[in-house]
C-alpha positions as CSV (number, residue, x, y, z in Angstrom):
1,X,-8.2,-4.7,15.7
2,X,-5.1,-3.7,18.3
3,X,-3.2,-0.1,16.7
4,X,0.0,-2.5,16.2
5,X,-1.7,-4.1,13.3
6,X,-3.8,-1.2,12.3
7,X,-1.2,0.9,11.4
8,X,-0.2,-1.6,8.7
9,X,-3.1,0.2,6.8
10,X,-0.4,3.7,6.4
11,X,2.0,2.7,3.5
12,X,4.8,4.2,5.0
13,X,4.4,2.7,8.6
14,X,4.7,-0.5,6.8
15,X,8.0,-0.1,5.5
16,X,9.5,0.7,8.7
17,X,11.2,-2.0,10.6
18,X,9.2,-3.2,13.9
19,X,11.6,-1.4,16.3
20,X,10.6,2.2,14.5
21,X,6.8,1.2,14.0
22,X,6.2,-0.2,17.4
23,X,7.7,2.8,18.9
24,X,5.3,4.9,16.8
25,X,2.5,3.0,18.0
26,X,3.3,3.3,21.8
27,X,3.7,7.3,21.1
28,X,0.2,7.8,19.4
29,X,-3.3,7.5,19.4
30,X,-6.0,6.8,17.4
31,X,-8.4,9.3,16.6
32,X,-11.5,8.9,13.9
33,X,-12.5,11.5,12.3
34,X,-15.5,12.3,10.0
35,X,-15.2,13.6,6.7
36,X,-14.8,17.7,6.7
37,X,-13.4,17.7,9.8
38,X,-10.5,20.5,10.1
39,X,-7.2,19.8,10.9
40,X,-5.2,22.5,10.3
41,X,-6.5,26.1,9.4
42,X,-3.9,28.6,7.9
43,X,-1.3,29.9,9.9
44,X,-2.3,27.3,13.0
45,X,0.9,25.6,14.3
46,X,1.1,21.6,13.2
47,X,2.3,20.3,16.4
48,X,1.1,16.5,15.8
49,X,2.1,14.6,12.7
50,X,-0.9,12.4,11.4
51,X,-1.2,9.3,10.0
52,X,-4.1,8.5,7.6
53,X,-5.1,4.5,7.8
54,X,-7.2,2.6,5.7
55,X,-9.5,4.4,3.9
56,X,-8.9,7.8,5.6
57,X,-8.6,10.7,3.3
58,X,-6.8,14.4,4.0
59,X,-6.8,17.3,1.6
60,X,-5.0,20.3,1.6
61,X,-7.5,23.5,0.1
62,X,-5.5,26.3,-0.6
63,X,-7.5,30.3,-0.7
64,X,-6.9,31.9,-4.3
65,X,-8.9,34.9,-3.4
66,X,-12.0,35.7,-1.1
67,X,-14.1,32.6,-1.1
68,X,-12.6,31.0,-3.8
69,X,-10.1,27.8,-3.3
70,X,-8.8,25.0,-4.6
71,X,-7.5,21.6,-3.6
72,X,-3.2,21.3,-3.9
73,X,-3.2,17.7,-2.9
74,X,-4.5,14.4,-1.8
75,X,-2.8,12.8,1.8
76,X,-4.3,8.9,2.2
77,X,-2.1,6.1,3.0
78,X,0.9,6.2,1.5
79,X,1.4,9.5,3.0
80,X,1.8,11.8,6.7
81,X,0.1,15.1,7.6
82,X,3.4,17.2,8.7
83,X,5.2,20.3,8.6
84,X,8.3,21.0,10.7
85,X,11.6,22.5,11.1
86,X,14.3,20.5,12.7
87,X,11.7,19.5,15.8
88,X,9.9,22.9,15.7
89,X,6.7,22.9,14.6
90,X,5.5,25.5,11.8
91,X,2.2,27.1,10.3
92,X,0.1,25.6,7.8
93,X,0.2,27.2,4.8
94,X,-3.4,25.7,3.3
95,X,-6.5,24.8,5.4
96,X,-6.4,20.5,5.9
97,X,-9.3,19.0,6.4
98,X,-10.3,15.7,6.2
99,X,-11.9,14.4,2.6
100,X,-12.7,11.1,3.7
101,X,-13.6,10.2,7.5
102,X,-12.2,7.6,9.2
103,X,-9.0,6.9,11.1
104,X,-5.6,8.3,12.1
105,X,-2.9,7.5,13.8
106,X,-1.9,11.2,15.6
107,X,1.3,11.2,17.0
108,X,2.6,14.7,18.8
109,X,5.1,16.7,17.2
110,X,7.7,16.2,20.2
111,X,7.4,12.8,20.4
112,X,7.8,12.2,16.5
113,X,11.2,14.0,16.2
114,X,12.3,12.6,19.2
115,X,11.7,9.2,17.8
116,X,13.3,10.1,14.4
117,X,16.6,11.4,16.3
118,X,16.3,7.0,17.5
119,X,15.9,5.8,14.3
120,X,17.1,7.0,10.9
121,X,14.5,4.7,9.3
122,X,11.7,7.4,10.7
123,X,13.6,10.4,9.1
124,X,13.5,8.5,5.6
125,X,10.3,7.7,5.4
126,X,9.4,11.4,6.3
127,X,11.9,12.5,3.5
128,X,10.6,9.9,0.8
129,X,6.7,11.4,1.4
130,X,8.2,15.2,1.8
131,X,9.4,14.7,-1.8
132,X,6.1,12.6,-3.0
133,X,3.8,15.7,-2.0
134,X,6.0,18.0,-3.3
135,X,5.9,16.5,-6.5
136,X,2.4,16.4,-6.4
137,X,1.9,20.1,-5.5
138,X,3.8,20.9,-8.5
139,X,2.4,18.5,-10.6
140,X,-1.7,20.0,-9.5
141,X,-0.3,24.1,-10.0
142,X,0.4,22.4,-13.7
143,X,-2.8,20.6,-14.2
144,X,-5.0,23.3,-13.2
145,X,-3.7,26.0,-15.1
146,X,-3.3,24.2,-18.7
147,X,-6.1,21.0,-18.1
148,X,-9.5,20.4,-19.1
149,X,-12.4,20.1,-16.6
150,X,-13.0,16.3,-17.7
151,X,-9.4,15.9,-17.6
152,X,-8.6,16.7,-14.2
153,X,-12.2,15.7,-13.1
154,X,-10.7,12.0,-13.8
155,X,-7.7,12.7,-12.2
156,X,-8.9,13.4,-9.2
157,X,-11.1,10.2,-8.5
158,X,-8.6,7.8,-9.8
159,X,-6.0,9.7,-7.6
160,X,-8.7,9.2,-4.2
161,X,-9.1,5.5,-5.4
162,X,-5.2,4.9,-5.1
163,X,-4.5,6.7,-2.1
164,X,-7.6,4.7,-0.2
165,X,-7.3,1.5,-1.5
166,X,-10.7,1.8,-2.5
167,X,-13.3,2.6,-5.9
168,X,-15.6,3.4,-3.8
169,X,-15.1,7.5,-2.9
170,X,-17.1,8.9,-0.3
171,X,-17.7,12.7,-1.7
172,X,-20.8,14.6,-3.0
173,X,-20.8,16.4,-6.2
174,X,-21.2,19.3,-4.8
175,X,-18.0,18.9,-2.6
176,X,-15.9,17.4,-5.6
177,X,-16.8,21.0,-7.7
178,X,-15.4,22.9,-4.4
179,X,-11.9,20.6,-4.9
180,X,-12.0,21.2,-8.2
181,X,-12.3,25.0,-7.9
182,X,-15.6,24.4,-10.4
183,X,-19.3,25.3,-9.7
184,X,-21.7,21.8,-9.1
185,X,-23.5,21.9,-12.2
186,X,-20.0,21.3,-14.3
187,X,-18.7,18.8,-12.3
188,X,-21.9,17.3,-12.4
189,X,-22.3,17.5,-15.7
190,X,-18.8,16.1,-16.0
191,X,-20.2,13.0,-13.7
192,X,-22.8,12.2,-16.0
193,X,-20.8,11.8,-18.9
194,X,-18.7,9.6,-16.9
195,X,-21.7,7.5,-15.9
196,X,-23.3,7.3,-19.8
197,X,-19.7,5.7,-20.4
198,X,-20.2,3.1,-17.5
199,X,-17.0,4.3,-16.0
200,X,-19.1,5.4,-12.7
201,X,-21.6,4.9,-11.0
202,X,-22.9,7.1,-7.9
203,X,-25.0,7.0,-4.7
204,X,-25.7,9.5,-2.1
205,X,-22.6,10.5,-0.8
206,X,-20.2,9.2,-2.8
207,X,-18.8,7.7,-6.2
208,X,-17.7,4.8,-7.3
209,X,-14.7,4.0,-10.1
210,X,-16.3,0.9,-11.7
211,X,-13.9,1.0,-15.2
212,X,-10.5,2.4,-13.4
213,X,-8.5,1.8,-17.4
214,X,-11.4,3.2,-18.8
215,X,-11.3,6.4,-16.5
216,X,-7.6,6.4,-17.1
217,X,-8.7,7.0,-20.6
218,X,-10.1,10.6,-19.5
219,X,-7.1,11.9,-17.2
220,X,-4.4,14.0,-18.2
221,X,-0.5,12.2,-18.1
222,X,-0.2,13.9,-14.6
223,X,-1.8,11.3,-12.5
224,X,0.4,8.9,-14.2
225,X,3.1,11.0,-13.7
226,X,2.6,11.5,-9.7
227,X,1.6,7.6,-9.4
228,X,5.2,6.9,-11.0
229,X,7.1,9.2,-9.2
230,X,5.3,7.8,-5.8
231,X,6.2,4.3,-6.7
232,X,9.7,5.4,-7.5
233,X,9.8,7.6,-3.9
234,X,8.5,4.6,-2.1
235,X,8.4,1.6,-3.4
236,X,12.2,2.0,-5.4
237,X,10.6,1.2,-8.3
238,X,8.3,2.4,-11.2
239,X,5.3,0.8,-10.8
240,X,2.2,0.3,-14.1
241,X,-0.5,2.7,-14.2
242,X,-2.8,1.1,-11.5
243,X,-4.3,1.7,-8.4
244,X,-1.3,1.5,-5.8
245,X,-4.1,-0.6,-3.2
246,X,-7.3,-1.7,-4.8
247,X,-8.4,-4.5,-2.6
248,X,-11.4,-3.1,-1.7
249,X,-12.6,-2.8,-4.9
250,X,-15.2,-5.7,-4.7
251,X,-16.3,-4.5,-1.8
252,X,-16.8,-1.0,-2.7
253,X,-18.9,-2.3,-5.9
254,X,-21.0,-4.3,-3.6
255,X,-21.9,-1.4,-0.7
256,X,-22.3,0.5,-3.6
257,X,-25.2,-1.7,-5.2
């Protein structure tokens, strides 16, 4: 599939008009990447701005002290991995790495401002996701101080299932705990509870959302919270509590057999 209809897959590429997206397209390339791939470490200058398509999954883990960390926030695509200053670049404050492999548009730092300074409808998109993910960092600070295991545990996969497009979430156990800031045998504890309820079901590698309302049940309010506040951001209006892009849900059940 040629990049110009590939990057239909990034919610916010979609909205642009064709001018702004095709010029986006002739400055980038497209990279795949597998899942825990690094990005960004701390303090490393972001001097590309990335695109997640599809599937594709970033998360930014933040260090609370020695070895321990946390995830702040989900990037998939409705969203951009950036941080800049006017068109200078600046350091990463958390390690990004990516959650979910597969493919991004990468588009140097340069060349992305200079295309903004072209077109106005660049800068608002940039804006529009700048004050989604900072509502979600706020939001996850929240949630892990004051929510239950179970609770955010829930939160977490129906938020991966809406910023894929998918039920299907391509993470170990093990690896959701270290999101979570929780050892394995809780979150897989947690897991198994969701499985007795039919809500999940898993395979090596990965978990899928087969009862998305009935996982809802589980969550705290702040995944509905962010999913409104995203809708609002980027759609201009409140959407219900669903996954934003769930069409490869079938699909996901099926590979997931």
């Amino acid at each position: 599939m040629p990049l110009s209809e590939l990057i239909f897959e990034n919610d916010l590429l979609a909205m642009l008009d064709p001018e702004s997206r095709t010029r986006l397209a002739i400055m980038g390339s497209l990279i795949t990447w597998s899942a825990g791939t690094v990005l960004f470490e701390p303090d490393d200058l972001m001097d590309a701005v990335l695109f997640p398509l599809g599937g594709s999954l970033a998360t930014l883990i933040v260090t609370v002290s020695g070895n321990v960390s946390a995830e702040a926030a989900l990037i998939g695509r409705n969203g951009m991995v950036s941080r800049y200053v006017g068109d200078r670049p600046v350091p990463a404050f958390a390690r990004i790495t990516v959650a979910q492999g597969g493919r991004f548009l990468r588009i140097a730092l340069s060349d992305f401002t200079a295309a903004e300074r072209l077109s106005p409808a660049i800068t608002d998109i940039a804006a529009r996701f700048a004050e989604c993910l900072t509502a979600q960092l706020l939001q996850s600070a929240a949630c892990n101080a004051v929510h239950s295991l179970e609770q955010r545990t829930a939160r977490w996969l129906l938020a991966a299932a809406d910023h894929t497009g998918s039920q299907y979430i391509s993470v170990t156990q093990e690896q959701l705990g270290a999101l979570l800031g929780a050892g394995r045998s809780y979150t897989s504890r947690q897991i198994q509870r969701f499985k007795a309820e039919r809500l999940v079901r898993t395979r090596r590698g990965g978990i899928v959302i087969v009862d998305y309302d009935g996982m809802a049940t589980h969550a705290c309010a702040c995944h509905e919270h962010i999913q409104r506040h995203v809708a609002t951001m980027l759609h201009e209006h409140v959407q219900p509590s669903r996954p934003i892009a769930g069409a490869q849900t079938d699909q996901s059940l099926r590979d997931a057999g």
